[in-house]
Backbone as a ProteinNet text record, in pm:
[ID]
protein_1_A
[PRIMARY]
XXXXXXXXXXXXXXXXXXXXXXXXXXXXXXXXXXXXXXXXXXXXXXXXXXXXXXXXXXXXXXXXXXXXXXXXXXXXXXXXXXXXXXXXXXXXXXXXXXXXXXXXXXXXXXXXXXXXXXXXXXXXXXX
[TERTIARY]
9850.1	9982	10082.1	10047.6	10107	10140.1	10029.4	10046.7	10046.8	9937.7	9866.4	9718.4	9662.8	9524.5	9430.3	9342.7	9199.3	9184.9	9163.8	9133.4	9304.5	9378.8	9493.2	9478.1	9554	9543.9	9689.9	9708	9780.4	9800.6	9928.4	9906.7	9889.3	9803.4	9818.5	9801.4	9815.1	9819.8	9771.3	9689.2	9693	9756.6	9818.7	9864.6	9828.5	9830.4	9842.7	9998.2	10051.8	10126.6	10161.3	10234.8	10215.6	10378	10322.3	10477.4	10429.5	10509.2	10491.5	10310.1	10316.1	10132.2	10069.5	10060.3	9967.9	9941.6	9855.7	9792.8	9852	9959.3	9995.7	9957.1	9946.3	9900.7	9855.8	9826.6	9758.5	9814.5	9856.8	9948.2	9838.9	9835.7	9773.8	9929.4	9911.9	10042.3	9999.4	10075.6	9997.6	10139.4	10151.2	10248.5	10265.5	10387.7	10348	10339.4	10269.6	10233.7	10370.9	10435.7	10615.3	10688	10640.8	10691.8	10646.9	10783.1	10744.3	10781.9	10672.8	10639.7	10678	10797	10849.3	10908.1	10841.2	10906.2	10773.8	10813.6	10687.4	10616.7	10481	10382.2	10384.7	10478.5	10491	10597.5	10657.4	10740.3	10615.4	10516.1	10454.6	10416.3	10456.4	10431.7	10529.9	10659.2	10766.9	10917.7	10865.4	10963.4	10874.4	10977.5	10941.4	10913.9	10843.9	10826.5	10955.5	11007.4	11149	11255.3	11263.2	11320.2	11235.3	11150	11094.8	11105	11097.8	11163.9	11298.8	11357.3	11539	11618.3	11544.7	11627.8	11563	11433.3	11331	11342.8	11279.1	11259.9	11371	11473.8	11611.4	11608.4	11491.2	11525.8	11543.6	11655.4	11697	11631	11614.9	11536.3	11618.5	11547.1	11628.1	11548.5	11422.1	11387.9	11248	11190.8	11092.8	10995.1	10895.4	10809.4	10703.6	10686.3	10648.6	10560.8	10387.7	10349.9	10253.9	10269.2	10231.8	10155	9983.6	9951.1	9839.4	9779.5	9695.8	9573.5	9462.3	9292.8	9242.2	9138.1	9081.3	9029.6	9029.5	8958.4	8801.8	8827.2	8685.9	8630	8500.2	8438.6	8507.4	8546	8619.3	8756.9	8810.6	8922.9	8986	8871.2	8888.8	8864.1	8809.1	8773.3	8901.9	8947.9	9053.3	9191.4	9170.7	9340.9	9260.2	9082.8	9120.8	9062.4	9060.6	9026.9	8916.3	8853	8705.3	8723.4	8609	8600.5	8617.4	8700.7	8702.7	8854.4	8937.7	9026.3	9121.2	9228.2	9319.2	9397.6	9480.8	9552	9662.9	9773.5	9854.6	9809.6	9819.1	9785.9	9969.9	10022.6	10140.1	10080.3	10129.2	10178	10267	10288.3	10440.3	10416.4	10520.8	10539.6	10705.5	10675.7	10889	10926.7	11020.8	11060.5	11198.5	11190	11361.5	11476.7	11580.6	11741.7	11715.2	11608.1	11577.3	11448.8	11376.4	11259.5	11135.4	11142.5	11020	10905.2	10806.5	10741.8	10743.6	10759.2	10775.2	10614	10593.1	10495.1	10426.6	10297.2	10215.4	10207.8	10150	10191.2	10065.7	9970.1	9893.3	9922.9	9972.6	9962	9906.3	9775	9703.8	9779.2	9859.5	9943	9808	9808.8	9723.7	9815.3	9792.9	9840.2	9919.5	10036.6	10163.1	10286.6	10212.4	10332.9	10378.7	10490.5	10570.8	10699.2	10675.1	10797.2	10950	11014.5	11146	11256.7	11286.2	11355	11483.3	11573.4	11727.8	11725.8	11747.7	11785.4	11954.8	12022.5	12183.3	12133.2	12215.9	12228.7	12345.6	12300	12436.7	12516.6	12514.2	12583.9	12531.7	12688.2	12616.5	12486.9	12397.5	12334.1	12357.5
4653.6	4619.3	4733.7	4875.5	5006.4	4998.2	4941.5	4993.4	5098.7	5165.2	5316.2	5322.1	5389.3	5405.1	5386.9	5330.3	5359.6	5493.4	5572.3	5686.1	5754.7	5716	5808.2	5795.6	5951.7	5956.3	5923.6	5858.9	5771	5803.4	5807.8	5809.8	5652.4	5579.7	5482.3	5478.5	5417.1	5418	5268.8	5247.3	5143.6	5163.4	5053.6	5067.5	4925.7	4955.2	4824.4	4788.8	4709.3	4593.4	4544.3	4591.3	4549.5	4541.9	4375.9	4351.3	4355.6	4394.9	4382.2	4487.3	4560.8	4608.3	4516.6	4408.7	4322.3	4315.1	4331	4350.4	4239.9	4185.7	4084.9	4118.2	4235.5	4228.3	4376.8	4388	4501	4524.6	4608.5	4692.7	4760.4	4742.2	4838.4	4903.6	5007.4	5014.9	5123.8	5130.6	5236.7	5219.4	5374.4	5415.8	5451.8	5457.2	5456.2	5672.2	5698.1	5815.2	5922	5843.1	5893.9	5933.8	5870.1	5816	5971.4	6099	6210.7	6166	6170.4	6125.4	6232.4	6317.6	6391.9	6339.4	6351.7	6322.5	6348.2	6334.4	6353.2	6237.9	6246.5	6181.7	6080.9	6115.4	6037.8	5923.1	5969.4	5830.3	5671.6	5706.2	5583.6	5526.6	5584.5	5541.5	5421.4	5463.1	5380.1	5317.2	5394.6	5326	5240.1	5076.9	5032.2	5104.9	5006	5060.2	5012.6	4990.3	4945.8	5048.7	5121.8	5211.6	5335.2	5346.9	5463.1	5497.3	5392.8	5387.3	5399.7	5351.5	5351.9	5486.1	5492.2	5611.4	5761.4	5768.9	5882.2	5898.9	5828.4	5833.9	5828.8	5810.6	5765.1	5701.8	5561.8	5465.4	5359.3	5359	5192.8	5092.1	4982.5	4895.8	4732	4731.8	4668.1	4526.4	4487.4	4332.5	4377.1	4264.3	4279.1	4146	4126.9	4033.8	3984.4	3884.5	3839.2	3732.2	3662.1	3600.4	3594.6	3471.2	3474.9	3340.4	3344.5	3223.7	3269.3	3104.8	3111	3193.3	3240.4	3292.1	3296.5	3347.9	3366.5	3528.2	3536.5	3689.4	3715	3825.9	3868.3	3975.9	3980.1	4038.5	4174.3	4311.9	4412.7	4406.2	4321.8	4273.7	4244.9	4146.4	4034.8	4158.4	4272.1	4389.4	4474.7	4502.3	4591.7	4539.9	4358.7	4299.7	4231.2	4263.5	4196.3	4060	4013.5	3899.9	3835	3701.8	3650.7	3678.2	3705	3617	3538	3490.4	3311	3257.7	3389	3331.7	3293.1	3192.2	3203.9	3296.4	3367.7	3443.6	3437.8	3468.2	3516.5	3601.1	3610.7	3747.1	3694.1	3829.1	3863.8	3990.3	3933.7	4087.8	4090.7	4229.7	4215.8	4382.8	4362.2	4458.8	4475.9	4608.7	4666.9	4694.2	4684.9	4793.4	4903.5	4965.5	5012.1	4957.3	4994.1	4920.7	4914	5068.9	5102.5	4962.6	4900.3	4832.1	4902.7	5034.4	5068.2	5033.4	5064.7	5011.3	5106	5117	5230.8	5198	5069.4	5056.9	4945.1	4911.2	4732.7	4758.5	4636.8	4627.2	4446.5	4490.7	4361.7	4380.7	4275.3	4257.8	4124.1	4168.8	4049	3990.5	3872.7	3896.4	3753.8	3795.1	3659.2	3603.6	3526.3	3412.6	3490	3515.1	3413	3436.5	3529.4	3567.4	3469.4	3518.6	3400.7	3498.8	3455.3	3457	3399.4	3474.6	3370.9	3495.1	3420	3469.8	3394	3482.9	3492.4	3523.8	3434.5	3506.4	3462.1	3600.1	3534.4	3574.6	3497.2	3549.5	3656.2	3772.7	3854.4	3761.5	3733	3594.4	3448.4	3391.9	3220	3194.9	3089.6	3033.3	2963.6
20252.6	20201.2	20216.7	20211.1	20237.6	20393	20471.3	20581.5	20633.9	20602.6	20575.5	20643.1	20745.1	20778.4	20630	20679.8	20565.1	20556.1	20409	20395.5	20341.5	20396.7	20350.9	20180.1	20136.3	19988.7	19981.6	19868.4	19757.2	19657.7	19606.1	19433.2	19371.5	19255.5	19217.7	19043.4	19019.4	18849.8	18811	18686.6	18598	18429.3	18425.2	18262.9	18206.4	18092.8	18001.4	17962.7	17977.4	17916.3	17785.7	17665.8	17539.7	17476.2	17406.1	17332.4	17220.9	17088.3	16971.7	16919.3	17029.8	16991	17037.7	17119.8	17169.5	17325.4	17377.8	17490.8	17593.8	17674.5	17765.8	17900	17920.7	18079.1	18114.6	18229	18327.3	18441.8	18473.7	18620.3	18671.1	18822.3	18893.8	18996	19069	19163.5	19218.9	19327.2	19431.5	19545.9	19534.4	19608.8	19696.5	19806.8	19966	19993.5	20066.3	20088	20099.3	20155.8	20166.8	20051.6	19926.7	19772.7	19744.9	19705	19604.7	19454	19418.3	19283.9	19187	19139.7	19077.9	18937.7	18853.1	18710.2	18593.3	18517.1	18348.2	18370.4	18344.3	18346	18263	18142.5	18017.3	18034.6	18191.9	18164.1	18209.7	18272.8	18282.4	18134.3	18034.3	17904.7	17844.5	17928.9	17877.2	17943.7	18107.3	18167.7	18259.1	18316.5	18424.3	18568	18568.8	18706.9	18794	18802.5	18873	18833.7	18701.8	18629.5	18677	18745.1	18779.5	18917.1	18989.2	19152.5	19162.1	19091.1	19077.2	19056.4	18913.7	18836.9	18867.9	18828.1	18894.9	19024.7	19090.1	19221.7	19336.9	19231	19367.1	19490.8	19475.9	19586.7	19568.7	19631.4	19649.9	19697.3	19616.6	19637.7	19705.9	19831	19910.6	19909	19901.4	19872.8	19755.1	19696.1	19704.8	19734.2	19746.9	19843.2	19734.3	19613.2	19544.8	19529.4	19516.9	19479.2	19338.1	19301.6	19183.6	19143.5	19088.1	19121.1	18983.9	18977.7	18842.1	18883.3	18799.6	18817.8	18712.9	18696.8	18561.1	18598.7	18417.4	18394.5	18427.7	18518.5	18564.9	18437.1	18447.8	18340.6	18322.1	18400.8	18390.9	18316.2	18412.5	18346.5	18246	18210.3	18078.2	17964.5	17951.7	17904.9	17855.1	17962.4	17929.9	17866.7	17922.6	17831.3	17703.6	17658.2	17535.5	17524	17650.4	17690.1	17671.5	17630.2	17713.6	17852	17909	18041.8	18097.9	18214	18285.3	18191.6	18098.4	18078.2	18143.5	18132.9	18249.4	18222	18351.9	18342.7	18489.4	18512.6	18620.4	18643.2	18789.7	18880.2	19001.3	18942.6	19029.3	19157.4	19244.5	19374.4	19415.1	19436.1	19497.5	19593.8	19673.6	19773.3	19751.4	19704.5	19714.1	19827	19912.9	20018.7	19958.4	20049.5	20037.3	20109	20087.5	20186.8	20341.4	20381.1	20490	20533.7	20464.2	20509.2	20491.6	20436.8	20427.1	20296.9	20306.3	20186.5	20083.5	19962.3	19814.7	19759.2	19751.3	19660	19629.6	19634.6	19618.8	19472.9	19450	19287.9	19230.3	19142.4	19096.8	18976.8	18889.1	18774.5	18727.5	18605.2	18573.2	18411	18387.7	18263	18195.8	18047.6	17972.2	17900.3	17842.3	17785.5	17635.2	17582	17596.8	17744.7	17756.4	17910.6	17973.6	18013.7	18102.4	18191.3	18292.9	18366.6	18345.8	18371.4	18396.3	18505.3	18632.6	18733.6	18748.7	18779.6	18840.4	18970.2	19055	19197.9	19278	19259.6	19363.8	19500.2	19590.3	19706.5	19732.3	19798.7	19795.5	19959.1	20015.1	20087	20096.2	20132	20181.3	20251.6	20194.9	20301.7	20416.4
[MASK]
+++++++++++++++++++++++++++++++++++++++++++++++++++++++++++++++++++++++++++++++++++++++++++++++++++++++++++++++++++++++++++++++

């Protein structure tokens, strides 16, 4: 998804997900080798990740490339959000680029149940 040889080193991170103190989901993300990762460690505590590419990282984010479909919790998984096993859950991916087309960063997030999506999309021109 980087578009990176096998073997190249990466920075990647997992976090947990929590509204109100309650466990909604799991981030994995992994950043493109190009990506200088300069800022406090502590912001993965409390900024987005979109707020961390943007504002930290100073890149502009020119699309990003999104699917998002039902699964269930695998035993690891189902572990770390809290979960039974075989629960259902969303599994999002997404691929950021920059303005340039390059890739910043892949991205899995496993969200459980009350999560929900809700998307806005304008076109910046006519179709």
């Amino acid at each position: 998804e980087l578009g990176i040889e096998p073997g190249t080193e990466i920075f990647a991170f997992e976090r947990l997900r929590l509204v109100g103190g309650n466990i909604i989901g799991m981030e994995h993300r992994f950043f493109a080798p190009h990506i200088v990762l300069d800022f406090p460690l502590d912001a993965f505590d409390t900024v987005s990740t979109h707020d961390l590419v943007g504002g930290h990282l100073k890149q502009r984010i020119g699309r990003i490339e999104v699917a998002i479909h039902a699964t269930v919790a695998q035993p690891d998984i189902a572990a770390k959000l809290d979960a039974p096993a075989g629960s259902p859950l969303l599994l999002r991916r997404h691929t950021m680029f920059s303005t340039d087309g390059r890739v910043i960063l892949y991205g899995e997030a496993h969200y459980r149940e009350p999560f929900a999506f809700r998307y806005v999309a304008e076109a910046g021109q006519q179709f």
